[in-house]
PAKOLGU-646283 format. One line per 5 residues: number of its first residue (from 1); their letters; for each residue x, y, z of N, C-alpha, C. Coordinates in pm, 1 decimal, m for minus. Example, Ala and Ser with C-alpha at 12.3 -4.5 7.8 and 13.67 -1.06 7.14 Angstrom:
1) as) 1319.0/m569.0/780.0/1230.0/m450.0/780.0/1320.0/m330.0/780.0 | 1285.0/m225.0/708.0/1367.0/m106.0/714.0/1290.0/3.0/787.0
***
This chain:
1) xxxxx) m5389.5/355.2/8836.2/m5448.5/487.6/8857.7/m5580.0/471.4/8933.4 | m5567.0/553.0/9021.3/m5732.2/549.0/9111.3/m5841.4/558.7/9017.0 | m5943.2/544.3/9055.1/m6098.9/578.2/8979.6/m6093.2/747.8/8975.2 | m6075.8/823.5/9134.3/m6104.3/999.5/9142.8/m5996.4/1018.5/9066.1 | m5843.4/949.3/9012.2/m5774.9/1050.3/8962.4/m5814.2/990.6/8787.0
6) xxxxx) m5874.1/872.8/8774.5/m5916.3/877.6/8586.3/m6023.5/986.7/8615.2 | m6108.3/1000.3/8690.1/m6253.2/1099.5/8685.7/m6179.2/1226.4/8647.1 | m6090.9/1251.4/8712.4/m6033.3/1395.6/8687.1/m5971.6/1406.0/8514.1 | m5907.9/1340.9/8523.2/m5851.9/1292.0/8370.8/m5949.1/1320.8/8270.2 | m6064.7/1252.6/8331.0/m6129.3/1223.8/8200.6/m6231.3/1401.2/8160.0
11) xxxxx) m6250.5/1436.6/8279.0/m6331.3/1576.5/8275.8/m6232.3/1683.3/8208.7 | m6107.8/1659.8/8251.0/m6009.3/1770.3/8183.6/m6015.0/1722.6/8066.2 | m5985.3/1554.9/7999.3/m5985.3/1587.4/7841.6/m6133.9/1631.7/7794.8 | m6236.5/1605.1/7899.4/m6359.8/1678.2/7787.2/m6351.2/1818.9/7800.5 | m6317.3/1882.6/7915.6/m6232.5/2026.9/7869.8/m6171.5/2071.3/7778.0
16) xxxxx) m6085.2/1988.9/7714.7/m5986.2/1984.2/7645.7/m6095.1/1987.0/7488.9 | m6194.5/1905.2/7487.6/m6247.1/1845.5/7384.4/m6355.5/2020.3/7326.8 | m6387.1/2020.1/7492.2/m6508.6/2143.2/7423.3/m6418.6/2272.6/7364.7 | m6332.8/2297.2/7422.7/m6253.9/2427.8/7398.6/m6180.8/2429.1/7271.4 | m6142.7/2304.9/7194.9/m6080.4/2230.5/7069.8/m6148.5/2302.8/6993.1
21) xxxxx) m6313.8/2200.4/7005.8/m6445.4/2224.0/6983.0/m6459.3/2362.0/6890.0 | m6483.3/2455.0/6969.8/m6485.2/2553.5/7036.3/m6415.9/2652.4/6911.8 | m6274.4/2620.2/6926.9/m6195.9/2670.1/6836.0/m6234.0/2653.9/6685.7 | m6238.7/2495.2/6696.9/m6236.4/2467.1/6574.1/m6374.4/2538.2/6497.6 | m6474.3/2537.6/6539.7/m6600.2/2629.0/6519.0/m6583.2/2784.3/6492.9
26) xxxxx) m6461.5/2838.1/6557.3/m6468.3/2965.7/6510.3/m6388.5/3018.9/6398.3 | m6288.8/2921.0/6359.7/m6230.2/2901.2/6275.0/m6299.6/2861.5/6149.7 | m6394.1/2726.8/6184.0/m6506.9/2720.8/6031.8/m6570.0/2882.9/5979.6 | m6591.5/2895.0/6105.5/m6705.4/3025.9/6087.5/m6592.4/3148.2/6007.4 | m6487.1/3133.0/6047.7/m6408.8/3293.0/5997.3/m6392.3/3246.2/5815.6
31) xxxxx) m6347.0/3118.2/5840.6/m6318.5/3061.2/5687.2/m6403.5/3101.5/5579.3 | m6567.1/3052.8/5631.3/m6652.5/3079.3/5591.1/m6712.4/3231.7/5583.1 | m6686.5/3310.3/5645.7/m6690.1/3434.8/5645.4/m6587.9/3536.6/5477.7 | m6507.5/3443.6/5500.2/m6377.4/3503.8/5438.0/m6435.8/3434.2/5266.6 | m6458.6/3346.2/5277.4/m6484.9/3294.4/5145.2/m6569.5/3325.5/5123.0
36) xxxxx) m6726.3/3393.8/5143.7/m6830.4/3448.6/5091.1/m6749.3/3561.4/5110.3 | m6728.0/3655.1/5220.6/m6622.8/3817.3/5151.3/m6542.3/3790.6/4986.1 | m6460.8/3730.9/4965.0/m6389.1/3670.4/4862.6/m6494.9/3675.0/4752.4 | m6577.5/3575.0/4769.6/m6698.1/3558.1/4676.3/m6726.7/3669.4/4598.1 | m6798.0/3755.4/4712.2/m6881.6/3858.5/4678.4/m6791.8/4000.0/4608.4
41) xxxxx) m6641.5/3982.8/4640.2/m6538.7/4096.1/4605.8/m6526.8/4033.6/4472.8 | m6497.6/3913.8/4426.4/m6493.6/3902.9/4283.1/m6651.6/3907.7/4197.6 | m6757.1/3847.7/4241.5/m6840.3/3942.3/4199.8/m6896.1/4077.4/4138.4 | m6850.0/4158.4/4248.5/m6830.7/4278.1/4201.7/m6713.2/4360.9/4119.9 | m6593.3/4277.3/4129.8/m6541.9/4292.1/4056.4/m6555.4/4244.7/3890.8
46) xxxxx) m6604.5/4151.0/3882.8/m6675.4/4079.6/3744.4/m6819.2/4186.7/3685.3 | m6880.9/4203.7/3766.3/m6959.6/4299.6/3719.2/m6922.5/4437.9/3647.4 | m6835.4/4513.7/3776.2/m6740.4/4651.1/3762.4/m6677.9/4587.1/3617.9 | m6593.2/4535.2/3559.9/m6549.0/4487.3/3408.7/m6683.0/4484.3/3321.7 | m6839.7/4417.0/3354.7/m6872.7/4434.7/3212.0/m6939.4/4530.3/3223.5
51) xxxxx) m6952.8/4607.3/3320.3/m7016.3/4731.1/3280.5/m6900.4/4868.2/3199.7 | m6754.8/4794.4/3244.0/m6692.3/4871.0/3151.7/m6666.8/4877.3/3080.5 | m6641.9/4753.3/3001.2/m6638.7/4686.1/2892.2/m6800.0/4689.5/2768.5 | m6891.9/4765.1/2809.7/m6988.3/4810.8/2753.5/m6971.0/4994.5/2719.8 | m6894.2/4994.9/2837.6/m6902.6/5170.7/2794.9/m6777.2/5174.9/2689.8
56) xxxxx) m6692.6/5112.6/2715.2/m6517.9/5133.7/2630.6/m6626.3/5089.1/2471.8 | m6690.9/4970.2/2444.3/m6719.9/4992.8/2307.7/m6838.1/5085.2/2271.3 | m6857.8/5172.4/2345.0/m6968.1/5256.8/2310.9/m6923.4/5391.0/2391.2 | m6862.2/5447.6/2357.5/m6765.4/5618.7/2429.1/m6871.9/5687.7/2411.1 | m6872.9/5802.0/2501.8/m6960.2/5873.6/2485.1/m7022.4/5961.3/2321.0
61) xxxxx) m7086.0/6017.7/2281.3/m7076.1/6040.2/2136.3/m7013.9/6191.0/2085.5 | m7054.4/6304.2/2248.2/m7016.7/6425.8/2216.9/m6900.8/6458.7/2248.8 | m6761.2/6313.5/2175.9/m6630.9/6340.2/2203.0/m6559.8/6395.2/2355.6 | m6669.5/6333.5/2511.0/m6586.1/6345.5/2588.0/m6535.6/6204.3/2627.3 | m6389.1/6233.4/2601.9/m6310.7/6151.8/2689.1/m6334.3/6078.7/2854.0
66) xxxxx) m6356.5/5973.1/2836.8/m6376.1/5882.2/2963.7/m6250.5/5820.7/3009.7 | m6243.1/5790.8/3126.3/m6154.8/5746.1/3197.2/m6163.7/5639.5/3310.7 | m6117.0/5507.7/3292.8/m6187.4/5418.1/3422.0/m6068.8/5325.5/3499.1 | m6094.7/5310.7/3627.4/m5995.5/5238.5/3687.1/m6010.7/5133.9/3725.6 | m5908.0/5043.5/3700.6/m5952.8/4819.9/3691.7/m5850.4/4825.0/3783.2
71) xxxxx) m5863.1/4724.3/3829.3/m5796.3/4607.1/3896.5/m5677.4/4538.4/3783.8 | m5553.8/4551.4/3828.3/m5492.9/4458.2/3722.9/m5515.0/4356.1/3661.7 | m5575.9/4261.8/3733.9/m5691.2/4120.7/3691.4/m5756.9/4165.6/3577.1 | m5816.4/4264.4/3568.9/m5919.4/4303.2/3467.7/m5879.5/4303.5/3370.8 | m5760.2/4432.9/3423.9/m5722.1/4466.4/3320.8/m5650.9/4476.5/3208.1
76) xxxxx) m5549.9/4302.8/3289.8/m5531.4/4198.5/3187.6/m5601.3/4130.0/3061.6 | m5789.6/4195.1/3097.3/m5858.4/4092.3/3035.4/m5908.6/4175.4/2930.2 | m5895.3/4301.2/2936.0/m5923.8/4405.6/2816.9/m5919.5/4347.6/2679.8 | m6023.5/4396.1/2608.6/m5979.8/4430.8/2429.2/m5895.0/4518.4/2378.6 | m5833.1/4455.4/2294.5/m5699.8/4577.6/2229.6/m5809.5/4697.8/2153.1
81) xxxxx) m5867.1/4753.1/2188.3/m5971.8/4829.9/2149.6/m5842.9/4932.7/2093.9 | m5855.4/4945.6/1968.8/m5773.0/5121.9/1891.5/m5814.8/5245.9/1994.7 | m5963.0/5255.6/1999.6/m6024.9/5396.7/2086.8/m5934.5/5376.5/2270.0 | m5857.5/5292.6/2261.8/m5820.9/5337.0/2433.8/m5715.7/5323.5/2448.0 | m5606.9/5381.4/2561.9/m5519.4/5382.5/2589.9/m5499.5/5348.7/2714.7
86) xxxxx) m5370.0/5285.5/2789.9/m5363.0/5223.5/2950.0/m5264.1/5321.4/3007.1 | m5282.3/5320.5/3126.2/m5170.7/5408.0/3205.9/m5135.3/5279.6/3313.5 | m5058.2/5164.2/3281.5/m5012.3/5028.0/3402.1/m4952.7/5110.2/3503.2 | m5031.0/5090.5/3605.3/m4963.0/5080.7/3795.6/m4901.5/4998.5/3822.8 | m4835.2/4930.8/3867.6/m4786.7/4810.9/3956.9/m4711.2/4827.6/4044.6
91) xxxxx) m4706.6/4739.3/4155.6/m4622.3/4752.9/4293.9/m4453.0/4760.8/4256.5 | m4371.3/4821.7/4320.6/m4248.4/4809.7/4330.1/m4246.7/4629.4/4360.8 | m4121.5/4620.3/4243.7/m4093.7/4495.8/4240.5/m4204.9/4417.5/4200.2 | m4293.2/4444.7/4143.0/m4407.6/4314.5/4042.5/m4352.5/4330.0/3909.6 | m4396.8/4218.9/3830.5/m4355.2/4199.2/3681.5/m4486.3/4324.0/3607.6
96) xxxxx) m4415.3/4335.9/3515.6/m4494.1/4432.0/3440.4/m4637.8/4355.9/3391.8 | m4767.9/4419.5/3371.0/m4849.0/4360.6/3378.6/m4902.1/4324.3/3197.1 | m4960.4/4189.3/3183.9/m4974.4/4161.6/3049.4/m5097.2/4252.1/3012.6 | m5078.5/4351.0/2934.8/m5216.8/4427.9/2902.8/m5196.9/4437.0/2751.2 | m5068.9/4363.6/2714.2/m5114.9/4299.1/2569.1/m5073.8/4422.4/2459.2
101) xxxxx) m5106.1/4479.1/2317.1/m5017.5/4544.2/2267.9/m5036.8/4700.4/2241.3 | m5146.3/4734.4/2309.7/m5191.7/4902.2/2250.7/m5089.0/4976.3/2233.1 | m5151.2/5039.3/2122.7/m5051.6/5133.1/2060.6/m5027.6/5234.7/2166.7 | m5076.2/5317.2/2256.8/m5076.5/5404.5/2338.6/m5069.7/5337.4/2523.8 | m4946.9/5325.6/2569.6/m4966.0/5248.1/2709.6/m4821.8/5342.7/2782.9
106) xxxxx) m4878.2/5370.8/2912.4/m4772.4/5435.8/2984.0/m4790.4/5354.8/3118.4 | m4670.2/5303.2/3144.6/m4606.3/5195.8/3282.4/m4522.8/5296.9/3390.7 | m4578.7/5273.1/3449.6/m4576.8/5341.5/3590.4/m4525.3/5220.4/3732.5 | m4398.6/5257.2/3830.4/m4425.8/5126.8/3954.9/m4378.9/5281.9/4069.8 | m4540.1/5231.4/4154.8/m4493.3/5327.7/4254.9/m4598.5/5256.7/4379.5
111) xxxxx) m4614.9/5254.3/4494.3/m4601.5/5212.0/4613.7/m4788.6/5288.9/4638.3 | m4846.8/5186.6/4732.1/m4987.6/5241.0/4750.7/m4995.5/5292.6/4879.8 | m4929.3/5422.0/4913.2/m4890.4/5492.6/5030.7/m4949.9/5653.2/5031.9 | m5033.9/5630.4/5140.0/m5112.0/5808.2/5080.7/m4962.7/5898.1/5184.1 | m4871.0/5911.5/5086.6/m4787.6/6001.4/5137.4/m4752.4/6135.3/5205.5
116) xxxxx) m4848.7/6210.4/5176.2/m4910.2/6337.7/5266.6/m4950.0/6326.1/5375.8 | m4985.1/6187.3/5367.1/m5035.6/6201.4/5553.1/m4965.0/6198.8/5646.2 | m5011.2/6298.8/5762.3/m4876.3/6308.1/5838.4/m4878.9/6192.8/5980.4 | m5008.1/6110.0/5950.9/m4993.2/6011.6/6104.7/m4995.8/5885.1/6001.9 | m4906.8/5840.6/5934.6/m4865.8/5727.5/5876.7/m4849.2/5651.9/5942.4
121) xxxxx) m4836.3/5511.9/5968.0/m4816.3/5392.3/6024.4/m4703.6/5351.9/5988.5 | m4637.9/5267.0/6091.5/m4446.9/5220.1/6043.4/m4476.6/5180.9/5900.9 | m4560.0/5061.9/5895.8/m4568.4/4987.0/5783.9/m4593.7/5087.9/5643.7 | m4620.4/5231.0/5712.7/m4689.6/5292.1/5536.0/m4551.2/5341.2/5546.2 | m4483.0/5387.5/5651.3/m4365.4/5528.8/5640.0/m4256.2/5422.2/5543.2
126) xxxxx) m4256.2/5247.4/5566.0/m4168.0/5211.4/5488.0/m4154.5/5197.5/5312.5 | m4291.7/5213.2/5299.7/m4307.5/5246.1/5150.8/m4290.9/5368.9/5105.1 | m4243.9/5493.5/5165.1/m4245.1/5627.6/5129.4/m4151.1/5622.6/4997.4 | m4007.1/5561.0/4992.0/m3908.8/5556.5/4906.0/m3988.0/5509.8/4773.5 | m4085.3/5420.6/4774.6/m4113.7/5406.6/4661.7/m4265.9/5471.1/4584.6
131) xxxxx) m4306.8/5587.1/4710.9/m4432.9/5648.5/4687.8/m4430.6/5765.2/4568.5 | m4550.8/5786.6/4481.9/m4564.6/5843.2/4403.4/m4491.0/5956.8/4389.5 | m4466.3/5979.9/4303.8/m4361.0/6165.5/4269.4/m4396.1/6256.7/4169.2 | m4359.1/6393.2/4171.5/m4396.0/6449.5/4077.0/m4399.0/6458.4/3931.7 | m4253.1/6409.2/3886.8/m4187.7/6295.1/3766.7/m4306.1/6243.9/3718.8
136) xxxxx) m4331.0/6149.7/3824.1/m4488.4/6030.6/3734.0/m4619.2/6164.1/3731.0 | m4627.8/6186.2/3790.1/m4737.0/6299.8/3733.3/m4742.9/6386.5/3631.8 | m4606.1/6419.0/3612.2/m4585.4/6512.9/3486.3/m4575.4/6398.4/3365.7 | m4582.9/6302.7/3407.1/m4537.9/6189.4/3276.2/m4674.5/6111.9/3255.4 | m4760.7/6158.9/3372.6/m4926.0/6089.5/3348.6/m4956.2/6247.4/3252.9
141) xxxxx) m4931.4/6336.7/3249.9/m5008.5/6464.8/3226.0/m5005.6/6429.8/3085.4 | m4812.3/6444.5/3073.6/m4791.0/6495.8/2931.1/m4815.4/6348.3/2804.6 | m4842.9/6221.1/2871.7/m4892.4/6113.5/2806.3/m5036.9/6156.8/2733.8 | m5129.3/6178.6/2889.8/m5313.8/6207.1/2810.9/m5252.5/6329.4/2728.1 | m5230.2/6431.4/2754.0/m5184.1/6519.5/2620.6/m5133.9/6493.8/2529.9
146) xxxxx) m5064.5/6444.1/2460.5/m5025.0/6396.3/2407.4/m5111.5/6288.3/2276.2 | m5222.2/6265.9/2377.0/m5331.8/6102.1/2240.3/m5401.9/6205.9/2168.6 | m5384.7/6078.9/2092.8/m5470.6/6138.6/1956.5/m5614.6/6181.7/1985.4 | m5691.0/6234.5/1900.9/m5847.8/6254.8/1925.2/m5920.3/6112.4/1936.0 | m5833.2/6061.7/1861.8/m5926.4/5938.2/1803.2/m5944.5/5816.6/1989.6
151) xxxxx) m5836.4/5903.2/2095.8/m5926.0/5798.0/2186.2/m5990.8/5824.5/2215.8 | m6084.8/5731.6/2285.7/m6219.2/5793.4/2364.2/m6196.0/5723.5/2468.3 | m6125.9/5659.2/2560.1/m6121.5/5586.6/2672.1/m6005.1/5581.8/2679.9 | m5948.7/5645.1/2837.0/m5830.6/5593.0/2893.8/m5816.0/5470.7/2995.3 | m5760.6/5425.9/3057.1/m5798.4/5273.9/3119.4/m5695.6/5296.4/3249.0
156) xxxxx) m5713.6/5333.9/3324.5/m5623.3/5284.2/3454.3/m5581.2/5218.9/3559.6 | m5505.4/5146.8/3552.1/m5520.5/5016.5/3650.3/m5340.1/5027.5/3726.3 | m5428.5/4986.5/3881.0/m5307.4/4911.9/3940.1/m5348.1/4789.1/4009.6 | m5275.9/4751.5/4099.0/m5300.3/4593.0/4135.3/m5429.5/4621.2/4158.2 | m5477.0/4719.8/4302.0/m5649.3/4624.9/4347.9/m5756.6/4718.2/4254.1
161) xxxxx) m5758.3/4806.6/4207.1/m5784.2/4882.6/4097.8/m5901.1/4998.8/4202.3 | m5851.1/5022.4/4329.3/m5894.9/5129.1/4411.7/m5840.8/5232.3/4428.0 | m5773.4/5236.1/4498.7/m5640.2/5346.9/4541.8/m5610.7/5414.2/4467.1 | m5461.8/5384.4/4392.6/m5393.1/5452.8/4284.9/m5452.7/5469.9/4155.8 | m5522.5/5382.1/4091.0/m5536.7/5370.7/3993.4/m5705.0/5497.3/4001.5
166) xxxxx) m5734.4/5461.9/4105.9/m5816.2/5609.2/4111.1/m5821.2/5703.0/4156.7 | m5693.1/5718.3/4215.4/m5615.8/5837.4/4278.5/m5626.5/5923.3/4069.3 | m5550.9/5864.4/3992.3/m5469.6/5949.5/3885.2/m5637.2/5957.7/3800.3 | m5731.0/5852.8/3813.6/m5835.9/5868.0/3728.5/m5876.4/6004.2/3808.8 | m5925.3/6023.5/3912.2/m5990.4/6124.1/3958.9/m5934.5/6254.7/3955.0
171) xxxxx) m5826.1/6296.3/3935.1/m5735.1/6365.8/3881.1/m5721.8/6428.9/3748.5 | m5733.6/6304.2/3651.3/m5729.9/6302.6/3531.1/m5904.5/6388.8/3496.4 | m6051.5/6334.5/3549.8/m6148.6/6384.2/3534.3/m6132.1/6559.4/3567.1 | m6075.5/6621.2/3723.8/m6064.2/6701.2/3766.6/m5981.4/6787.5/3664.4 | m5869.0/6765.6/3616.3/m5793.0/6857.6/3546.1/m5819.6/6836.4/3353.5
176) xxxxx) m5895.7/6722.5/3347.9/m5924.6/6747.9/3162.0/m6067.9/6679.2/3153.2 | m6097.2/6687.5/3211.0/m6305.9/6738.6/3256.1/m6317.2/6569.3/3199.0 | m6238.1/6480.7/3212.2/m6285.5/6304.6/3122.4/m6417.7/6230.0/3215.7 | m6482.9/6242.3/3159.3/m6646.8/6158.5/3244.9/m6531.1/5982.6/3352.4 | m6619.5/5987.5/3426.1/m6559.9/5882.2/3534.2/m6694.1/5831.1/3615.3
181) xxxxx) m6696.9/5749.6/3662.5/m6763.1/5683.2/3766.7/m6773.1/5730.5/3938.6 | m6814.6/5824.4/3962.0/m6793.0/5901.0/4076.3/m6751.3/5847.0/4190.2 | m6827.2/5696.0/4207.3/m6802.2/5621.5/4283.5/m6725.5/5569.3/4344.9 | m6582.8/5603.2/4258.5/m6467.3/5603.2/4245.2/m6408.9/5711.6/4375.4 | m6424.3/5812.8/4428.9/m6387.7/5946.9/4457.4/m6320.8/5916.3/4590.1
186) xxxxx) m6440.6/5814.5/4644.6/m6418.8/5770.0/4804.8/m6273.7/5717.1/4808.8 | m6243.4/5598.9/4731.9/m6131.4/5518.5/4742.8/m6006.7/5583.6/4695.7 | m6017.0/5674.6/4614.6/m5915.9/5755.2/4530.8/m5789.9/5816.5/4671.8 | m5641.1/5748.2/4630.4/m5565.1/5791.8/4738.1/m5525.3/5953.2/4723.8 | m5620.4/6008.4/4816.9/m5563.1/6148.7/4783.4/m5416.0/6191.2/4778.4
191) xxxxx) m5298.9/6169.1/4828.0/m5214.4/6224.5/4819.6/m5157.8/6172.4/4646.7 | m5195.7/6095.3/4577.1/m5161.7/6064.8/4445.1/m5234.2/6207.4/4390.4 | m5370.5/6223.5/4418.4/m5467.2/6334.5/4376.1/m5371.5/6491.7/4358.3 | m5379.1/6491.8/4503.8/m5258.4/6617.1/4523.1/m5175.2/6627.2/4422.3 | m5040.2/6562.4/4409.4/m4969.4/6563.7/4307.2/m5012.4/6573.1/4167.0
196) xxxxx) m5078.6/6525.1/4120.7/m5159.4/6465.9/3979.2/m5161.6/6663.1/3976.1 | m5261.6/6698.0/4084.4/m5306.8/6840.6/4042.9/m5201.6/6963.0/4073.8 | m5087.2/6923.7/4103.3/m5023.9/7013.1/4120.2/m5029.4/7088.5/4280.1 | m5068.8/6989.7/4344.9/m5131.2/7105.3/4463.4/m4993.6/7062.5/4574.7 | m4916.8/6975.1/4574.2/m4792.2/6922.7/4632.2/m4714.7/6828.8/4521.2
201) xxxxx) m4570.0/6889.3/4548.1/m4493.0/6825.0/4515.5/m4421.6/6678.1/4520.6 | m4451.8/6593.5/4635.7/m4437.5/6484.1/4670.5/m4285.8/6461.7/4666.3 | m4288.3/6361.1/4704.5/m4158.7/6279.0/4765.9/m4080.8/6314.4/4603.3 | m3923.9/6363.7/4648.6/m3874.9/6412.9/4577.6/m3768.7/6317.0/4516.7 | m3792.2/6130.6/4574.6/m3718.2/6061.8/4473.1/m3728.7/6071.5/4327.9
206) xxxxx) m3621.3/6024.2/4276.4/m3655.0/5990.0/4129.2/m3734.5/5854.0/4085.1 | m3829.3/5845.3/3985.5/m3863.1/5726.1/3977.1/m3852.1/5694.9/3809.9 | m3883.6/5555.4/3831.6/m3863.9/5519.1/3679.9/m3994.3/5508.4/3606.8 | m4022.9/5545.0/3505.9/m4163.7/5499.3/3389.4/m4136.0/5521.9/3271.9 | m4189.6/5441.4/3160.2/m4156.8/5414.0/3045.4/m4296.2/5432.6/2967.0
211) x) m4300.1/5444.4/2829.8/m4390.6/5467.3/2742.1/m4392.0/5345.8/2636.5
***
């Protein structure tokens, strides 16, 4: 090989080397990005638990009913507290979630699809079949109707403990006045909301839930 054609050689592999380089650097950087995001989401999720886990053993005193929405993670990690009852979310097709033995628990599997909306994305329109229905709403209603006085905390959770699970909490505050975390309101999937209140009927499959 000539000398001008290794020179060439050799400048393209340091081409080769910086642009690698290059990559490989933005890749540390996203990793690292992603694992402090990660970090800081369980964080706050660890926090969001003991601040609830302070209010569930201490209910309000002038007998109003509270209502809060976990993350399934969490809300695996609950006390069998007598004063509360669970309403389990979970995805179509997940195992039912271990929340252990309360006397009062209503299981719910329905799809995290704000179904009312009318500019859905392919990916949401394919979850419609398994999106919330009126069925589970009348079966969230007539459950909280149904508890005794003696709870003072309802508990609602689905997998990321945003969406759905505060779609039905915010609902639940709106139609039986239960104190909530407002903070909650933003993330709450409205079209679960809708239904919950009666204001649409929703997707008119049948679905399954158990008590």
């Amino acid at each position: 090989m000539s000398t001008k054609s290794m020179f060439r050689c050799q400048k393209a592999s340091c081409r080769v080397g910086k642009t690698s380089s290059r990559l490989d650097g933005r890749a540390a950087l996203w990793a690292n990005i992603n694992r402090h995001s990660k970090s800081f989401e369980t964080q706050e999720m660890v926090q969001r638990l003991q601040d609830i886990l302070g209010q569930l053993y201490r209910p309000p005193t002038d007998g109003t009913r509270q209502v809060f929405a976990l993350s399934r993670t969490n809300a695996e990690k609950l006390p069998q507290l007598s004063s509360m009852a669970v309403i389990s979310i979970t995805a179509p097709y997940r195992p039912s979630a271990s929340i252990g033995k309360f006397a009062h628990v209503l299981r719910l599997s329905f799809a995290d699809v704000d179904f009312l909306n009318p500019d859905l994305s392919t990916r949401a329109r394919e979850k419609l079949a398994h999106a919330f229905t009126k069925e589970q709403a009348n079966a969230v209603r007539a459950f909280v109707e149904a508890l005794p006085e003696a709870i003072a905390s309802v508990v609602v959770h689905c997998e990321g403990g945003y969406s759905r699970s505060c779609g039905v909490a915010v609902a639940l505050h709106q139609l039986y006045g239960y104190s909530m975390n407002h903070q909650h309101l933003a993330s709450a999937n409205p079209s679960v909301v809708r239904v919950m209140m009666g204001q649409d009927r929703g997707p008119r499959m049948s679905k399954n839930f158990r008590r």
